[in-house]
C-alpha positions in Angstrom: -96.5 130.0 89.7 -95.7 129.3 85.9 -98.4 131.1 83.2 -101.3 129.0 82.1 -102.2 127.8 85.5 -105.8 128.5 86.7 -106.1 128.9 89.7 -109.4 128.7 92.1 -110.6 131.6 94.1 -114.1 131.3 94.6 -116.7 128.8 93.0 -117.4 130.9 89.9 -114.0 133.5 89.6 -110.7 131.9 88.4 -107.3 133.6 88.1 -105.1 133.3 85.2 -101.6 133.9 86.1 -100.1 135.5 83.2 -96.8 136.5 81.3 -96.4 139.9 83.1 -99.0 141.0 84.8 -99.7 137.9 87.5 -103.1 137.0 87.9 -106.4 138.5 86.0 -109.8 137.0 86.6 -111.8 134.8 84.6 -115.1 135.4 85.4 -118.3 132.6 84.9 -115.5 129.5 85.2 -117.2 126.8 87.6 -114.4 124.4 88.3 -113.3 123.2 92.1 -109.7 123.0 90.9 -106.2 124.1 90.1 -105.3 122.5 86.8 -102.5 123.0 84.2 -104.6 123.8 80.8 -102.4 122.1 78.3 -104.0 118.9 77.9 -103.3 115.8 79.6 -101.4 114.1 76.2 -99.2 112.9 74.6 -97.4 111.3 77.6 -93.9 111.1 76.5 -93.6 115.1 75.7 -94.7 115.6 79.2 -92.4 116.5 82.0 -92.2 114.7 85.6 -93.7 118.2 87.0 -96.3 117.9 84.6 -97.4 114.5 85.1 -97.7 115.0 88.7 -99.9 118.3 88.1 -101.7 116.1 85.8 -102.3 113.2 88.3 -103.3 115.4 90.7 -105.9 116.2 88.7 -107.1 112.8 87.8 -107.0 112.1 91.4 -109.5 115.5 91.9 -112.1 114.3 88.7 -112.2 110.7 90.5 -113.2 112.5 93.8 -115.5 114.6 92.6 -117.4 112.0 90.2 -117.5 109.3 93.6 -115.8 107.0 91.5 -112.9 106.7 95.2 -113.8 107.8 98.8 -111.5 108.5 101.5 -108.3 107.3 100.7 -109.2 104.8 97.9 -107.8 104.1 94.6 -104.6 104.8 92.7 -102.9 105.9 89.9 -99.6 105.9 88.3 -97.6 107.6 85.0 -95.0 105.9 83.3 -91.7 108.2 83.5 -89.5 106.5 81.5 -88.9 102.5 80.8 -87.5 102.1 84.4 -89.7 104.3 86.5 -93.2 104.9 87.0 -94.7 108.2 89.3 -97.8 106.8 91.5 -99.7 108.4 94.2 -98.8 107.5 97.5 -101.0 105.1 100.3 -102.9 106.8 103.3 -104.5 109.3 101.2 -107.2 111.2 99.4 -106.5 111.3 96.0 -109.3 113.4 95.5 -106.8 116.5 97.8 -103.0 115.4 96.8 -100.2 117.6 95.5 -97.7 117.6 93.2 -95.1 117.1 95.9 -97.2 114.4 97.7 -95.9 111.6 95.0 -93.7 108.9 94.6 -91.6 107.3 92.1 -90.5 103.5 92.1 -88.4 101.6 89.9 -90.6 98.6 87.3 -89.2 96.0 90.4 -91.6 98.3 93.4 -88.4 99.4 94.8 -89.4 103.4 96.3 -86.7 105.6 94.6 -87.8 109.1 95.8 -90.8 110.6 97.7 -90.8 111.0 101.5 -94.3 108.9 101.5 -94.9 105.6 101.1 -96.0 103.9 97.9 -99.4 101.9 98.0 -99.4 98.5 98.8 -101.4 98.0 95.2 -98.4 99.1 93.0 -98.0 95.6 92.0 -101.1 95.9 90.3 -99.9 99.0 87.9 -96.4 97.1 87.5 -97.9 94.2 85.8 -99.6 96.5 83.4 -96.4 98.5 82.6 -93.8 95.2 82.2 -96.5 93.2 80.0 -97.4 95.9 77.9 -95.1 98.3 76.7 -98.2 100.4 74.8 -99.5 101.7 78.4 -98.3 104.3 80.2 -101.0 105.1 82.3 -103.4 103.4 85.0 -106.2 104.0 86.9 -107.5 101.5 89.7 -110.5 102.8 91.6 -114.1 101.6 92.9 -116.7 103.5 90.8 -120.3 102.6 93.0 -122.0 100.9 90.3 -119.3 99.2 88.6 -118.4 97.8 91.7 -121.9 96.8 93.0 -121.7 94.3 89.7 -117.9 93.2 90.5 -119.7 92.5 93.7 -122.4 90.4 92.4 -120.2 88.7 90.7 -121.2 90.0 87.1 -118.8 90.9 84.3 -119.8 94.3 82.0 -120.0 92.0 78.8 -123.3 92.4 77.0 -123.3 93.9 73.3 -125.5 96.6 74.6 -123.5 99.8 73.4 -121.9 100.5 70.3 -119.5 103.0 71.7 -118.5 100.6 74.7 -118.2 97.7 72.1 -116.0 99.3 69.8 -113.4 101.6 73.0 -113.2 98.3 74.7 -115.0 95.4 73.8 -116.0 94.2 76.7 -114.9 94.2 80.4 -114.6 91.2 81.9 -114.5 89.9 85.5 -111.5 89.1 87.9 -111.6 86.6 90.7 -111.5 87.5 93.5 -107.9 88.3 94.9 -107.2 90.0 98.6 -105.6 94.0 97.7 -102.3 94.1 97.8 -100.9 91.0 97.1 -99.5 88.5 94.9 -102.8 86.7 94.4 -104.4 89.7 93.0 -101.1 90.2 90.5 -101.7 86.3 89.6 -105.8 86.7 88.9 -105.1 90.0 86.6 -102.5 88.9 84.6 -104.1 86.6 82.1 -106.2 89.5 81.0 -103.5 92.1 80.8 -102.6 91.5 77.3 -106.0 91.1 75.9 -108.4 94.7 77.9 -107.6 97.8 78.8 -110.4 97.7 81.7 -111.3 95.3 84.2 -113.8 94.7 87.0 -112.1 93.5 89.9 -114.6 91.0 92.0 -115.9 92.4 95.2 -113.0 95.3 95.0 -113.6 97.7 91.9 -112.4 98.5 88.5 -108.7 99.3 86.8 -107.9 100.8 83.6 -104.8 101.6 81.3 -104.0 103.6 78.2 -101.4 104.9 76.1 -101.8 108.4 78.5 -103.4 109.1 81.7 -106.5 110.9 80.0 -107.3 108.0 77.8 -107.0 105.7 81.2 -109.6 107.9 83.0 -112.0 108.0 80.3 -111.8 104.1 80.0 -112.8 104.4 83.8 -115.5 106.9 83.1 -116.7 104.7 80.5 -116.7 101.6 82.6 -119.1 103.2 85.3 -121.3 105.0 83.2 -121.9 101.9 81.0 -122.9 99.7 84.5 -125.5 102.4 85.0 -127.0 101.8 81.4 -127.1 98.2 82.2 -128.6 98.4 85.6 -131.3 101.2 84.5 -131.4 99.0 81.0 -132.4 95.8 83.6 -134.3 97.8 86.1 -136.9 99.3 82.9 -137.2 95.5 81.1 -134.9 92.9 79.4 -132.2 94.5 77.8 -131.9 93.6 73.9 -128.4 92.8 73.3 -127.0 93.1 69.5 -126.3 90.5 66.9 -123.2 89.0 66.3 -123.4 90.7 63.1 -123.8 94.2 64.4 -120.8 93.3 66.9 -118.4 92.3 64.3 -119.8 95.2 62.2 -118.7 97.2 65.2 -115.5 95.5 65.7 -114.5 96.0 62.3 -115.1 100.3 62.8 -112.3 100.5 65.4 -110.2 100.8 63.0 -112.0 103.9 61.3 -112.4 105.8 65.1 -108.9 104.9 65.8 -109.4 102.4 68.2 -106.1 100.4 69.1 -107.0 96.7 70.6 -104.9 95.4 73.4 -101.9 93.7 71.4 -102.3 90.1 72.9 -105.0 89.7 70.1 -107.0 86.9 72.8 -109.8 89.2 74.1 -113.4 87.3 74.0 -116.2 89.4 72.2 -119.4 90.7 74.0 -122.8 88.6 75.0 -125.0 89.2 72.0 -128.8 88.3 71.1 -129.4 85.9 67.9 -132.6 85.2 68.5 -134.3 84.5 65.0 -130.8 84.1 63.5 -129.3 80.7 63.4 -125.1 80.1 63.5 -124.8 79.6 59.7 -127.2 82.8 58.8 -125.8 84.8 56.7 -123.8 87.8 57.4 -123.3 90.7 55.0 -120.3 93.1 55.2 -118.8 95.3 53.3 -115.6 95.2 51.0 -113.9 97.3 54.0 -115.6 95.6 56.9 -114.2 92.3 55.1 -110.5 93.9 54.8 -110.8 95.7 58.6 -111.9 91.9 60.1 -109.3 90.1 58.1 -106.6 92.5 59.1 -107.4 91.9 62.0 -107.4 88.3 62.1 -104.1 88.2 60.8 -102.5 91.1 63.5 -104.2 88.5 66.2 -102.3 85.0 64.5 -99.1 87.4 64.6 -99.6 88.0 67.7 -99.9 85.1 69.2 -96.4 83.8 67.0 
């Protein structure tokens, strides 16, 4: 075993394995798993060995936060421009190893692994030949997030600044049977424009430029549908102003917030309500210059 690796021996000791002196214990550590400790970016200065420790680990958070069951869900690395690693059908991906994973080829085609890939890689190949800034995806069925996929009810009310400025909104798929062309058909006119979408009566996928930014997108989509549905449950939810949303908007650029690059995504339901359309809207010098720059990366885009 390589140093830096903690390894679990009971609920509260963990064992370093060191330099020279193999393993010394690391008292008080309350973690359920075995988990390389450099972090989980920058993807392209990671090896294959350490993206598959990596999304074995993903695979473990997802499990132990209910966000997949059983043997639900998926994820997948991009390796290079012609391969991508994924985690293979028929299991938990809450209890894989490194070994258990497979790599295909952009076109599905299994190059190496002595499992099978899931029948959903389809899904995670659309993401990675549209959009050459992800390199990561995670597909999973978070309870709540999927109770309003299920109801038929997109996550797209200005309710949260921090959702509004990560990701907008997150729209709503039709309704596409797993595993097939028709699901590939439904996603792909929102590919370009989110990096997280509710899947109708199935779940929720996400992508980022590295698999930690792809989980956390996930992470965000289900604790965000439990704000609206305890937000719903205690009253009427008061949505924001358009103002406060292009306000908002405007920010990203100041947190570091990349949009999608297709420049077409639609902005969050907000609450006028004592505002008419031609009110007027103040904005700073560098909200001005953030929503014109914008505006003009969007018309590029789009050329």
């Amino acid at each position: 075993m390589r140093p830096g690796f903690l390894v679990a021996r009971s609920p509260n000791v963990f064992l370093q394995w060191g330099e020279k002196n193999g393993p010394e214990r690391i008292p008080g550590k309350e973690l359920v798993r075995a988990m390389n400790t450099n972090p989980l970016w920058p993807t392209h200065e990671k090896s294959e060995e350490q993206h598959r420790r990596d999304i074995c680990t993903v695979g473990k958070w997802m499990y132990d936060r209910g966000f997949i069951v059983a043997c639900e869900g998926n994820i997948s690395v991009r390796l290079d421009e012609n391969r991508i690693l994924t985690t293979p059908t028929s299991m938990n991906k809450g209890m894989l190893e490194p070994q258990d994973l497979v790599i295909a080829n952009l076109e599905g085609r299994q190059l190496f692994g002595e499992r099978k890939c899931s029948s959903e890689i389809a899904m995670h190949l659309l993401f990675y030949r549209m959009r050459s800034d992800v390199n990561a995806i995670c597909h999973a069925h978070p309870a709540t997030a999927t109770g309003f996929a299920a109801a038929g009810r997109s996550l797209n009310q200005a309710l949260l600044p921090e959702v509004i400025i990560g990701l907008g909104q997150i729209p709503l798929v039709r309704y596409a049977t797993p595993g097939t062309p028709e699901l590939s058909d439904a996603i792909e006119p929102f590919v370009p424009h989110y990096d997280a979408l509710l899947l109708a009566n199935h779940g929720a996928v996400t992508c980022g430029p590295d698999l930690l930014t792809a989980f956390f997108r996930m992470e965000t989509i289900e604790h965000f549908a439990k704000i609206v549905l305890a937000a719903e449950l205690a009253g009427d939810p008061v949505l924001l102003s358009s103002r406060e949303v292009a306000k908002l908007m405007a920010a990203r650029a100041r947190y570091a917030v990349t949009p999608p690059p297709g420049g077409g995504a639609e902005l969050p339901e907000t609450n006028d309500t004592g505002e008419s359309s031609s009110s007027h809207v103040s904005l700073t010098r560098s909200e001005l210059d953030a929503l014109i720059d914008e505006a003009v990366r969007k018309d590029r885009a789009r050329r």
